[in-house]
C-alpha positions as CSV (number, residue, x, y, z in Angstrom):
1,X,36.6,31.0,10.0
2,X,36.2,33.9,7.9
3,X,35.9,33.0,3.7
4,X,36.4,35.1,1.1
5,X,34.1,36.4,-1.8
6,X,35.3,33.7,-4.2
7,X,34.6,30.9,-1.3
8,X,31.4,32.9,-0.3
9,X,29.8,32.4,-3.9
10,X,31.2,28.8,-4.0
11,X,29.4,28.0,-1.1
12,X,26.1,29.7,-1.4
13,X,26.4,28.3,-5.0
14,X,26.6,24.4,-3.5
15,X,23.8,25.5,-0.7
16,X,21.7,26.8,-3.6
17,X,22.3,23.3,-5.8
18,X,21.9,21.2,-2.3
19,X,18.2,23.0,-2.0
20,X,17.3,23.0,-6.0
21,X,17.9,19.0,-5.5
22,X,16.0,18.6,-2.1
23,X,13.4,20.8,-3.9
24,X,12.7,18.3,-6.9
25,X,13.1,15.4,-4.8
26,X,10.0,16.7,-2.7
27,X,8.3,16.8,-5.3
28,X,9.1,14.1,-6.9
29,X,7.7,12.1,-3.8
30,X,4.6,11.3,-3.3
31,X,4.2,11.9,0.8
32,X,6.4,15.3,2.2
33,X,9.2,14.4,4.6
34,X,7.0,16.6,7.4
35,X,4.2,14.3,6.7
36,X,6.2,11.3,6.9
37,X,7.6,12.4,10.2
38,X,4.1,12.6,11.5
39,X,3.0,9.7,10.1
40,X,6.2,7.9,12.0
41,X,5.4,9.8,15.4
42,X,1.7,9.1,15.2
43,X,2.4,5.0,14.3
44,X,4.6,5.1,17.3
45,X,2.1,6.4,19.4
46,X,-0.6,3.8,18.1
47,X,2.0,0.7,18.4
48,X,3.0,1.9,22.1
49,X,-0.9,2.3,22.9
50,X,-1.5,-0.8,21.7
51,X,1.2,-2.9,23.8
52,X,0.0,-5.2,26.4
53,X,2.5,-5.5,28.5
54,X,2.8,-8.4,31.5
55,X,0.2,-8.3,34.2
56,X,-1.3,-5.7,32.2
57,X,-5.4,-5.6,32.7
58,X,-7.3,-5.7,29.9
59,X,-11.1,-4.6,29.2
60,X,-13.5,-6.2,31.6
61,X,-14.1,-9.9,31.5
62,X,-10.6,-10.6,30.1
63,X,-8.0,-10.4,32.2
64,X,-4.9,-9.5,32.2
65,X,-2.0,-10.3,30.4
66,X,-0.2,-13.6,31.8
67,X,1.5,-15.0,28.6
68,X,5.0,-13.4,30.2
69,X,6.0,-10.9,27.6
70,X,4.6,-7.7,25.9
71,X,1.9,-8.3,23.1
72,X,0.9,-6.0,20.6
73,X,-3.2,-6.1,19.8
74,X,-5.0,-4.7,17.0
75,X,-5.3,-1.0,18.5
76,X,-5.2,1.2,21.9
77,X,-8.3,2.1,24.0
78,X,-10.9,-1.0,24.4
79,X,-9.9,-2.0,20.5
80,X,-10.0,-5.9,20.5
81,X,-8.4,-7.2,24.0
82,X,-6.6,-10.0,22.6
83,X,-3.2,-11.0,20.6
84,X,-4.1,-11.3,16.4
85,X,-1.5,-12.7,14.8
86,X,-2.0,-10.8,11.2
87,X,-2.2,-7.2,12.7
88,X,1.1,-8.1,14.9
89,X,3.0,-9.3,11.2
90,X,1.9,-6.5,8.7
91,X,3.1,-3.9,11.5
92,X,6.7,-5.4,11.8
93,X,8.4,-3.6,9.2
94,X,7.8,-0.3,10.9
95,X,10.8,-1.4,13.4
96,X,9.4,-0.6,16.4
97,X,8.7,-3.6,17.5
98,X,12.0,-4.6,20.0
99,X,14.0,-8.2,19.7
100,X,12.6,-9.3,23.0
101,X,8.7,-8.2,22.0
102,X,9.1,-10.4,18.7
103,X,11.1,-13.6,20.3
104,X,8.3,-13.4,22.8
105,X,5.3,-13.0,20.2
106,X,7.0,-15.9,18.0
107,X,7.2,-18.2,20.5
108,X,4.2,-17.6,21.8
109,X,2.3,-18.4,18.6
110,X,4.2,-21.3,17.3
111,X,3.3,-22.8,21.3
112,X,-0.4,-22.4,20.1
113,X,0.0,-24.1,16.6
114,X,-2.8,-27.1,16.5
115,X,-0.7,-30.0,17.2
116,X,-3.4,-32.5,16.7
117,X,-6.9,-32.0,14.2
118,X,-9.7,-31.7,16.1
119,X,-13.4,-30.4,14.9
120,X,-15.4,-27.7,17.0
121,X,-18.8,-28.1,18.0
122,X,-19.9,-25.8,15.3
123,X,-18.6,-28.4,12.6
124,X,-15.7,-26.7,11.6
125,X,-12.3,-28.5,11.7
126,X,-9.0,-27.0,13.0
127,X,-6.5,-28.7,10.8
128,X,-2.9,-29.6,12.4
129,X,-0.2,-27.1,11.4
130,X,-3.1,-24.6,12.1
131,X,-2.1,-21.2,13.8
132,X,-4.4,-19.3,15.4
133,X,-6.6,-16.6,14.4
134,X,-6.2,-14.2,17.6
135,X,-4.8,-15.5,21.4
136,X,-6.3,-14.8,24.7
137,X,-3.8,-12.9,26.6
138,X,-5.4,-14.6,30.0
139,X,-4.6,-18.0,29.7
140,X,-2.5,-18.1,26.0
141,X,-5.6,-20.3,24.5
142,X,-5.7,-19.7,20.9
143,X,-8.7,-18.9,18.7
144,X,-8.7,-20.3,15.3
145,X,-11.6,-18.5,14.0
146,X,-13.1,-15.1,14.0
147,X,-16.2,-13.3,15.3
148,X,-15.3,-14.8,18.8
149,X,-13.4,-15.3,22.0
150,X,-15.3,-18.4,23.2
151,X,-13.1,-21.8,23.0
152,X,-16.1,-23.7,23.5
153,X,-18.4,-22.0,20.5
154,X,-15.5,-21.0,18.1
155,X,-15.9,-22.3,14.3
156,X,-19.5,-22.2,12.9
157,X,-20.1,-21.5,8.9
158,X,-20.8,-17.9,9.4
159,X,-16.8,-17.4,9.8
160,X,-15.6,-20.4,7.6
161,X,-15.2,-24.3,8.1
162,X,-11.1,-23.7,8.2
163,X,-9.3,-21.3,9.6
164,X,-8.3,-17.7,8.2
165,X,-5.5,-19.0,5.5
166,X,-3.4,-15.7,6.0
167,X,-2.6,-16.4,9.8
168,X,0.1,-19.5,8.1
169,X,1.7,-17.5,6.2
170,X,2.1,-14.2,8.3
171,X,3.4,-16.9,11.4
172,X,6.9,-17.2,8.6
173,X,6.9,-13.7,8.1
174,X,7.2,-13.5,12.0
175,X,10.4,-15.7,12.1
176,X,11.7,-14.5,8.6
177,X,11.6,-11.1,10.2
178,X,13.2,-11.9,13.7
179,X,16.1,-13.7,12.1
180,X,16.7,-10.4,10.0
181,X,16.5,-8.4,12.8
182,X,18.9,-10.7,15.1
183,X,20.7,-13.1,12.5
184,X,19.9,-15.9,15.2
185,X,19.5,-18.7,12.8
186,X,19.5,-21.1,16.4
187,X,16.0,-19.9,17.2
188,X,15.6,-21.9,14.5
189,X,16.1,-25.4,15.9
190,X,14.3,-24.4,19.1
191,X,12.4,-27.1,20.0
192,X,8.3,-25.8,21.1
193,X,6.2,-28.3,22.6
194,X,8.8,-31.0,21.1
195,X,8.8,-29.7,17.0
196,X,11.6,-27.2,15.9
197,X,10.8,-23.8,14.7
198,X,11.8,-24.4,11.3
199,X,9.4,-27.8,11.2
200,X,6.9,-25.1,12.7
201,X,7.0,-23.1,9.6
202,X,7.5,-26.0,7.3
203,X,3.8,-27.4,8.4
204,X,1.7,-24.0,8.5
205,X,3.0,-23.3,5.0
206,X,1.6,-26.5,3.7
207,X,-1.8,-26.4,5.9
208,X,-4.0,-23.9,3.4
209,X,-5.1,-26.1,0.4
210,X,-3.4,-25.2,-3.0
211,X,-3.2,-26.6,-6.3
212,X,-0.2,-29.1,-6.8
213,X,0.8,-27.2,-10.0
214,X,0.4,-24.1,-9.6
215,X,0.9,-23.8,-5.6
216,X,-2.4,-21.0,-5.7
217,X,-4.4,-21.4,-2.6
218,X,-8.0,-22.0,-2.8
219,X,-11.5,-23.1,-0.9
220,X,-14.6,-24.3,-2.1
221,X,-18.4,-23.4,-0.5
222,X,-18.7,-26.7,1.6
223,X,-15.2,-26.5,3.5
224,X,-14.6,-22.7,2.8
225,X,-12.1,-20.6,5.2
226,X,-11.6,-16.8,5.2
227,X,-9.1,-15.7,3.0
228,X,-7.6,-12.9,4.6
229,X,-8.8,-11.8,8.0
230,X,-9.3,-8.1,7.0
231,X,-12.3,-9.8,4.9
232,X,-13.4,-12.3,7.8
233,X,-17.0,-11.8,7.5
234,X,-17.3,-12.2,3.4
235,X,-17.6,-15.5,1.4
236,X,-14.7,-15.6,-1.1
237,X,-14.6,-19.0,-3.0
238,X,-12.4,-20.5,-6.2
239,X,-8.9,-19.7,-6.1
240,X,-8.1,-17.0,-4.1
241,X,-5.8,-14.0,-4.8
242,X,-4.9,-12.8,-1.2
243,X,-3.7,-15.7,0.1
244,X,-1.5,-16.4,-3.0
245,X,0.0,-13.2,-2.5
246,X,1.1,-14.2,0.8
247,X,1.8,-17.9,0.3
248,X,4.2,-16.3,-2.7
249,X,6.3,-14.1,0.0
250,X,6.2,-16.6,2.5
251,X,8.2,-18.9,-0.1
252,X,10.8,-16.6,-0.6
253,X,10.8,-16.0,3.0
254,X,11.4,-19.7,4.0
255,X,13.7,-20.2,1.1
256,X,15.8,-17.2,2.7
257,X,15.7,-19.3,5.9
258,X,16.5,-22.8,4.7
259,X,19.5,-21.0,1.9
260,X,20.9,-19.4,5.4
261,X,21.0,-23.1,7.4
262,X,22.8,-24.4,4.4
263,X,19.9,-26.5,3.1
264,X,20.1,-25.3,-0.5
265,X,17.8,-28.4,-1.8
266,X,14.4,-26.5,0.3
267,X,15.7,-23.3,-0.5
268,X,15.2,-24.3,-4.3
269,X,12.3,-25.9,-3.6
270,X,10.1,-22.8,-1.6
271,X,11.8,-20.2,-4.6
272,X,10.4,-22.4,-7.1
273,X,7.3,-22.5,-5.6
274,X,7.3,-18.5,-5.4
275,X,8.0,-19.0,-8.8
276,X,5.2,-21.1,-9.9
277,X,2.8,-18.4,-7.8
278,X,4.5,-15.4,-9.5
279,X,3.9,-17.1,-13.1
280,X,0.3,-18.2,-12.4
281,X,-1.6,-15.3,-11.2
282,X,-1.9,-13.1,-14.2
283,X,-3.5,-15.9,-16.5
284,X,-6.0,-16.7,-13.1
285,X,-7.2,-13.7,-12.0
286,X,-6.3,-10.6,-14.2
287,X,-8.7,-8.6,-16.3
288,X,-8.2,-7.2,-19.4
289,X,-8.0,-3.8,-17.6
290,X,-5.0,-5.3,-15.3
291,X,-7.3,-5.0,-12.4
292,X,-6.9,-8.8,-10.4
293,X,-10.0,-10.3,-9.2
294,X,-10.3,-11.8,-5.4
295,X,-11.4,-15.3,-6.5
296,X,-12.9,-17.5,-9.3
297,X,-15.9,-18.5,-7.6
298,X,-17.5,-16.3,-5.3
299,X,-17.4,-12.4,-4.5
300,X,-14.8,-12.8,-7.8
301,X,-14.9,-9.1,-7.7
302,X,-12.0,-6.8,-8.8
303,X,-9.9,-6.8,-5.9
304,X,-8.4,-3.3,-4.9
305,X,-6.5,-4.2,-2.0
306,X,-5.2,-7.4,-3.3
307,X,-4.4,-5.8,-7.0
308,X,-2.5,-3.1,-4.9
309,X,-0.7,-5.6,-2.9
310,X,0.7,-7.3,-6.1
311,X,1.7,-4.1,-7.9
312,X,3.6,-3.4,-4.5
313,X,5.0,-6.6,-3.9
314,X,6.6,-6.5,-7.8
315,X,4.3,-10.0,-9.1
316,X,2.9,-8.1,-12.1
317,X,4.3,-8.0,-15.4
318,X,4.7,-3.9,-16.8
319,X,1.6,-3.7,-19.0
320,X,-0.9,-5.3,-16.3
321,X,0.7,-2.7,-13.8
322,X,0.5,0.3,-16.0
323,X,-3.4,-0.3,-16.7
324,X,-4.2,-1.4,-13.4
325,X,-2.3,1.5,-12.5
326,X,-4.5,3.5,-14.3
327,X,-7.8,2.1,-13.5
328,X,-7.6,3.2,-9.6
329,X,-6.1,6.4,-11.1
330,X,-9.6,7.0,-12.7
331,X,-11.0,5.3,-9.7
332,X,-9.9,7.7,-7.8
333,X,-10.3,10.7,-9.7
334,X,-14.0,9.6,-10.0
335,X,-14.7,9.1,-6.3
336,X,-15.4,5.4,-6.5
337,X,-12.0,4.1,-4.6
338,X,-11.4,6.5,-1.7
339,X,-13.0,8.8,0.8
340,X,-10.5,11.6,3.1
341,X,-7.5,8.8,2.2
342,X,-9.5,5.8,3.1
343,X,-10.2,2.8,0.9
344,X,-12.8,0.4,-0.1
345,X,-11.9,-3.4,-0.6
346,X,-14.0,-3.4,-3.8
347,X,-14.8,-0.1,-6.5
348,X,-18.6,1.4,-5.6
349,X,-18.8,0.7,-9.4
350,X,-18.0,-3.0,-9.0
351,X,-20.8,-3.5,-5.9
352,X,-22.3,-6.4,-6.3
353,X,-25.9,-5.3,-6.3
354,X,-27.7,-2.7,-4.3
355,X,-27.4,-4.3,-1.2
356,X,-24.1,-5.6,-1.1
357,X,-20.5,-4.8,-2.2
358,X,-19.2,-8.3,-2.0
359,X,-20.7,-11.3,-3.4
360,X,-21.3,-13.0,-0.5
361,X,-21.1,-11.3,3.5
362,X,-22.4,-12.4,6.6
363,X,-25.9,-10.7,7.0
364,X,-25.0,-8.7,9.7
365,X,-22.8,-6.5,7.5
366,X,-24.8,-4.7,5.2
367,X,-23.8,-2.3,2.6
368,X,-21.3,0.2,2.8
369,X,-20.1,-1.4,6.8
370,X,-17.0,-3.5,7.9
371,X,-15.3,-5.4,5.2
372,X,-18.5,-4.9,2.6
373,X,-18.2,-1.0,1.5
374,X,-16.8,1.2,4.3
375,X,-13.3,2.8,3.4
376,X,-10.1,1.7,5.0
377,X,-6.7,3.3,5.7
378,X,-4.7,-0.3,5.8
379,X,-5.2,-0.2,2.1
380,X,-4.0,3.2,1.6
381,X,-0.1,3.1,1.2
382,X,-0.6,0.2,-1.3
383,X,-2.9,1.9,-3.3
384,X,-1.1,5.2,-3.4
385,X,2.4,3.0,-4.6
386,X,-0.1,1.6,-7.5
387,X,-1.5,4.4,-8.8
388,X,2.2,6.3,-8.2
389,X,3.1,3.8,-11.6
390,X,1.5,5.9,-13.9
391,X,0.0,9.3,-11.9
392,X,2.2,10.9,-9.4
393,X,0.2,13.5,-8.3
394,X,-3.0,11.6,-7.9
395,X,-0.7,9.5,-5.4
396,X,0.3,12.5,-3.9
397,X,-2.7,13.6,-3.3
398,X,-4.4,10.5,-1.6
399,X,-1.2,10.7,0.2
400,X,-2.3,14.2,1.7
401,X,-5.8,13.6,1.9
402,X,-4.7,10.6,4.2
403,X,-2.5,12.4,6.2
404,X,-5.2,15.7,6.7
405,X,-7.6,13.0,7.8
406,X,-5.0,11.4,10.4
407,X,-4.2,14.9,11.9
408,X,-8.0,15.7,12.1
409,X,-9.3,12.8,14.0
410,X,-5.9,12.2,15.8
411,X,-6.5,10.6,19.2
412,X,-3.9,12.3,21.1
413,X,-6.1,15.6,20.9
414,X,-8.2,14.4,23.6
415,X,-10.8,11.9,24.5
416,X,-13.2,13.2,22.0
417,X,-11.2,11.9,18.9
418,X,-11.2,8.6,18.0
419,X,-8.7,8.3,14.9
420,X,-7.0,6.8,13.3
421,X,-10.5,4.9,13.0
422,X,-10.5,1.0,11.6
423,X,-12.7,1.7,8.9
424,X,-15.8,4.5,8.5
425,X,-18.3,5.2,6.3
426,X,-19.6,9.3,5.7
427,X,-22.1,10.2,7.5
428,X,-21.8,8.7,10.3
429,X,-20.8,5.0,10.5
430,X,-17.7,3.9,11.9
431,X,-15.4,1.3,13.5
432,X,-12.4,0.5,16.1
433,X,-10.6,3.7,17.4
434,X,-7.0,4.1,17.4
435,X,-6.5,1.3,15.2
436,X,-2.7,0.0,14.3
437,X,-2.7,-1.4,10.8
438,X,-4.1,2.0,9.5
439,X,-1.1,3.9,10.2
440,X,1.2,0.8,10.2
441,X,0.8,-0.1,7.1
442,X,1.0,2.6,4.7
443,X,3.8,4.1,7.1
444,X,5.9,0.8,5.8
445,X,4.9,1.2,2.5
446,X,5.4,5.4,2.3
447,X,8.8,5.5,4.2
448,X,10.2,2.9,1.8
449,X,9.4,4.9,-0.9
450,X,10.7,8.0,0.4
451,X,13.8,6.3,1.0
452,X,13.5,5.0,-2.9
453,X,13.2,8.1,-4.6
């Protein structure tokens, strides 16, 4: 086809239009769309990795896989051989997980929910309605507590006299997110081991304790439980933030369940219990600065992650956003947030003392290791939406000083890189190669906001 002048300068005028608007929204956006493509390719490759498919053989001493279906562990290489239920959930909105990999995963931890209380020889008691913490991939015996894979030995104090609160509420985000991938509401009235999915749900929802008004989920020293398994070794007591957060979408979650069966009376009941969440946690937790603390009892720190979180998940009123907003701005801008994209649970200018970040940790994590000081990438697309409120650029730039650490340490380079790492600490100190939730999660978070602008 052969145009004339006139039609030549109309169209290079619309070309020229069509690349001054993909030019502004680039920069209006806080990750590139080439970065986001790596980031995609690279979560891909760390999902796939971390598949354990049937008969699979895992690390010595544990098997191989015999559950009947593909699981997906907490990384590739010899990262954690079993099946954790919390990495599996906050990596389902990348959609790479297939129909037949969730049905297989749900199913397989609502068969291990605790269908009678018992109490472990450590003292602790597994609660019924309890799912487990991770699942051996041997024999499909769950572990309710962390810091083991031992049945016998499983539940001393060091890891909490209840189990992790956050596995409850991630088991509904499993279901909520295979019925919107499927629209099979009938996997719903499956019966497992003689109780229906939906009853399933129902009871873990109602298994961590909570306040009758206010629906917040708390602990106290004597019976205390881990809040949030990314924080399994540190004593959070009070009312807890994290779980809250996820006790709040796992309400909305269920009442989307229960308004889709027709049962509009439970599906007013779980939004008004969102509700009641939503409405509580600025008056319990927030500072004047908008920054949300992890508790009211111990290690009532500010809480990055979980502040993050909340600003992400739309619970904050404008103001509290805006200063919170703000304060991991200057956070970061001052070096006491992140390190090459990476992000601590708690500010270095909020550590505890000089020996500890947290409040309370198990002794064998000392400063600036694990959950009490080293930076984390899980963190890292939550914190970069936060700060995003009120500083684009500084989002932007954690956004590339992630990415620029991702392509440096990236494991498909050879057997002599490691990344993306679990957590790390400069100079030398780190943690769990090739590790899903660090790319997972901020992919989730970065795409949708790529797709948002």
């Amino acid at each position: 086809m052969v145009f004339n002048r006139k039609q030549s300068g109309i169209i290079f005028f619309l070309i020229l239009l069509f690349w001054k608007a993909e030019t502004i929204a680039q920069k209006s956006s806080i990750i590139s769309k080439e970065d986001l493509v790596y980031l995609k390719g690279i979560t891909r490759a760390v999902l796939d990795s971390s598949r354990i498919r049937p008969g699979q053989p895992m690390p010595a001493g544990f098997g191989i896989n015999n559950t009947g279906g593909t699981l997906i562990r907490p990384g590739g290489r010899e990262t954690y051989p079993a099946f954790w239920i919390r990495d599996y959930a906050m990596s389902l909105e990348t959609g790479m997980v297939s129909v037949e990999e969730q049905r297989h995963m749900l199913k397989l931890t609502a068969a291990t929910q605790c269908d009678q209380t018992w109490i472990t020889k450590g003292g602790s008691m597994v609660p019924y309605g309890a799912i487990a913490d991770h699942i051996l991939v041997n024999n499909s015996m769950p572990v309710y507590f962390a810091g083991t894979y031992d049945l016998e030995q499983q539940g001393t104090h060091a890891f909490g006299m209840f189990p992790p609160y956050c596995d409850q509420f991630y088991f509904i985000k499993m279901a909520h997110h295979y019925v919107n991938s499927t629209a099979d509401l009938k996997i719903l009235s499956t019966e497992i081991n003689g109780n229906s999915l939906i009853s399933r749900l129902e009871t873990a929802f109602h298994v961590p304790p909570s306040d009758r008004k206010t629906h917040l989920v708390y602990s106290i020293e004597n019976y205390r439980a881990v809040d949030f398994g990314f924080r399994d070794a540190i004593h959070i007591t009070g009312d807890l933030l994290f779980p809250s957060l996820l006790k709040y979408e796992a309400a909305l979650e269920l009442s989307d369940l229960f308004k889709r069966r027709g049962n509009t009376g439970k599906a007013l009941k779980y939004i008004n219990i969102a509700a009641a969440i939503k409405a509580a946690i600025p008056g319990k937790f927030a500072d004047s600065d908008g920054m949300l603390r992890a508790s009211t009892g111990k290690s009532a720190q500010r809480d990055v992650w979980g502040t993050a979180l909340a600003i992400y998940m739309n619970l904050l009123p404008a103001p509290l956003v805006n200063r919170a907003s703000q304060v991991l701005t200057a956070a970061y801008k001052n070096g006491s947030l992140a390190y090459k994209g990476a992000i601590r649970h708690v500010l270095k200018t909020d550590d505890f003392s000089t020996a500890t970040s947290w409040e309370g940790a198990i002794p064998e994590t000392t400063l600036n290791s694990y959950q009490n000081g080293a930076y984390w990438f899980t963190a890292t697309g939550w914190v970069a939406y936060a700060i995003s409120k009120t500083d684009k650029a500084s989002a932007g730039k954690l956004t590339r000083d992630y990415i620029t650490e991702l392509r440096l340490t990236d494991y498909r380079r050879g057997s002599g890189f490691a990344g993306p790492l679990e957590c790390f600490y400069p100079p030398s100190y780190t943690r769990g190669p090739v590790y899903l939730t660090s790319v997972s999660c901020p992919y989730i978070v970065l795409n949708k906001m790529m797709i948002n602008d």
